[in-house]
N, C-alpha and C positions, 0 to 999 in steps of 0.2 A: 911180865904183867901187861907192859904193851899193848903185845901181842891177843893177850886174852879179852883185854880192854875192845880192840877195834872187833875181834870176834865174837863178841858180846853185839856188838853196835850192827855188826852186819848179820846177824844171826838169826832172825826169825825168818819162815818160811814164808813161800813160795811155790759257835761256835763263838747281839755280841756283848751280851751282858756279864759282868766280868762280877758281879756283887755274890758274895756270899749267901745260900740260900740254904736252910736245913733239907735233908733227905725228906721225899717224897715216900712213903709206905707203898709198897708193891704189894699192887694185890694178887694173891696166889691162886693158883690152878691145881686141881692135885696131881695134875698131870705134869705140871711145870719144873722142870729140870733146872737143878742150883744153878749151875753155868746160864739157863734163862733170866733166873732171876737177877745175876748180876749186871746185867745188857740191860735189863728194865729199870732197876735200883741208877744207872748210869745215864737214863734216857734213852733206850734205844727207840720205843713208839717214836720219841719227840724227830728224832734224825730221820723219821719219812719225809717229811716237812722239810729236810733240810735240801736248800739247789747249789750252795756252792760253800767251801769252807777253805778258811788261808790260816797257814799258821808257816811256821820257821822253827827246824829241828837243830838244835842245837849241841855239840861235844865238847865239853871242857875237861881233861885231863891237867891238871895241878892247875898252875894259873894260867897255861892255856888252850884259846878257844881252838881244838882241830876241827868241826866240822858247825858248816853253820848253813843249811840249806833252806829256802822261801818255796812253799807250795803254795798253788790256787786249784781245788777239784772242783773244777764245774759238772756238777753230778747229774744233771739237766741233758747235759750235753758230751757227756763222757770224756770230756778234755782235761790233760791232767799237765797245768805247768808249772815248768823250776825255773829260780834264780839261784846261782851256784856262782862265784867268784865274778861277779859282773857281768854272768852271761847268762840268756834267755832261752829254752830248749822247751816246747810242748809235742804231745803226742794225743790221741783217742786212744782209749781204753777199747781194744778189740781182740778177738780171739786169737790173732795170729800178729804179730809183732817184728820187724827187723831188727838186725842189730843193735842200732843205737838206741832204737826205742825199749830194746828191753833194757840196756844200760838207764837207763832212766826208767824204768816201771821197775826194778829189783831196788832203786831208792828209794819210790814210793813206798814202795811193799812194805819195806822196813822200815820208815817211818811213819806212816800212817800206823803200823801195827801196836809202836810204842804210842801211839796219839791214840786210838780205838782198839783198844784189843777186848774188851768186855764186849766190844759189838762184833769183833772179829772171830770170839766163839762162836757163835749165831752164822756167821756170813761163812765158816771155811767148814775143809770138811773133816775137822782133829778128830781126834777120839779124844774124848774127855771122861775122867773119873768120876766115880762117887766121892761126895766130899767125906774128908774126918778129921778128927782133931788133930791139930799137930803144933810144932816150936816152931815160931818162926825164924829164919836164921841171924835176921841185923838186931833185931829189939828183943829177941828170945821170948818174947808173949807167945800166948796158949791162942791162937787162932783159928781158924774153919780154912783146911787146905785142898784145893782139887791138882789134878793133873791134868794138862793140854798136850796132848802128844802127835805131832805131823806125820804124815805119812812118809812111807822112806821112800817112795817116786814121787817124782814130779815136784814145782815150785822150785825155789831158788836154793834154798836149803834143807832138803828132806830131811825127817827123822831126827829132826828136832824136838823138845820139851823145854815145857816149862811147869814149874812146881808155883800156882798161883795161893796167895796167904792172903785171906781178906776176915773184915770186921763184921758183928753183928748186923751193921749197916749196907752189908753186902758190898763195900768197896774196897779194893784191893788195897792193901800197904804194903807189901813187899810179893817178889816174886823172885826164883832161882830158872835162870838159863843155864840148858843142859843140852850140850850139842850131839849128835849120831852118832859119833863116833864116843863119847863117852871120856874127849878131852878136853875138854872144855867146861870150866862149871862157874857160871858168876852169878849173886845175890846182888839186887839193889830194893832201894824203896819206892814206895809209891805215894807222892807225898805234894801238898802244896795245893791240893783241889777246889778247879773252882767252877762256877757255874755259867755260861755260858747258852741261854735262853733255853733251859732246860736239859742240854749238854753236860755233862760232868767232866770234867778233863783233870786228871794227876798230869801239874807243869812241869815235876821237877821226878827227876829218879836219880838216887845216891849211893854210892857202893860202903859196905862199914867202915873201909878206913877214909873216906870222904876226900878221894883224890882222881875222883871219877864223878862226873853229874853230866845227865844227860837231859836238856831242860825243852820249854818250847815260851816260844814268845810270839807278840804277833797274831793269836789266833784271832780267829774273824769266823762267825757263823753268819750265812744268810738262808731266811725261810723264804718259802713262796708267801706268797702273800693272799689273803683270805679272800674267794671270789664275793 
């Protein structure tokens, strides 16, 4: 379970008002693709506006913390830095990367993706489904499910999937990670959402027997500022 645990955690491919705010109505396109609308229903317009965003990815396995990482993306300026066990490490976000720097952009990758993945539809290049009815797997509700599926080259983890479950509201509650090779299979939720100056963020993601949460704290949006 472990095992499946941290492969779940490294497994996707390859921000300061904190008040509770009701959904915004998304207004539709008839051109507009479900997976669009759930980037809009989450803010995505709003995140053009955004120049730097910090948050801190969090793993807690039973009661305890394995992984507990501080970002800062200066989005302005393509700079992307970690705090990891009392130590400091940035890079630029550029086409071509050394070693260490990829060791630290294959973190990002994967945490930013459980932070923005409604915006990560939009920004990568999946193939994604038509949506349709389906069970969800932790709470067993009747929900609207699509499929995200990575490419098998290229990124950190090709050929990837995820089976995403989301509400009337267009926000996702649960999602199932499905690795490339087809051994790997973990459900959690998507849960605890809050708003962050137009931001929508799920803090907290839970596995059903609730001995796995993978959270975030910390986060911090900053906009430009209106000329």
């Amino acid at each position: 379970m472990k095992k499946i645990l941290y492969s779940m955690i490294l497994g996707i491919a390859l921000v300061s008002c904190k008040n509770d705010q009701k959904n915004e109505p998304v207004v539709e396109d008839a051109n507009t693709k479900e997976y669009q609308k759930i980037a809009e229903a989450n803010g995505f317009k709003e995140f053009d506006d955004v120049e730097k965003i910090g948050f801190t990815f969090n793993v807690k396995v039973g009661d305890s913390v394995r992984s507990k990482r501080h970002w800062v993306w200066n989005r302005k300026a393509g700079k992307i830095s970690l705090t990891e066990n009392d130590s400091v490490s940035s890079y630029v976000k550029k086409d071509s990367l050394g070693d260490s720097e990829k060791s630290i952009d294959s973190k990002f990758i994967n945490d930013s993706y459980w932070l923005l993945f409604p915006f990560q539809m939009e920004w990568s290049n999946a193939k994604i489904s038509d949506p349709k009815e389906a069970t969800a797997p932790i709470s067993g509700d009747q929900m609207k499910m699509l499929t995200v599926s990575f490419p098998s080259e290229g990124g950190y983890t090709p050929g990837d999937s995820y089976d995403i479950y989301y509400d009337d509201d267009l926000m996702i509650q649960e999602w199932v990670y499905k690795s490339a090779d087809g051994g790997r299979e973990m459900a959690t939720t998507w849960e605890d959402y809050k708003n962050y100056d137009g931001i929508k963020i799920a803090q907290s993601h839970k596995n059903k027997e609730g001995n796995f949460e993978l959270f975030f704290t910390d986060i911090e949006v900053t906009k430009s500022k209106s000329e």
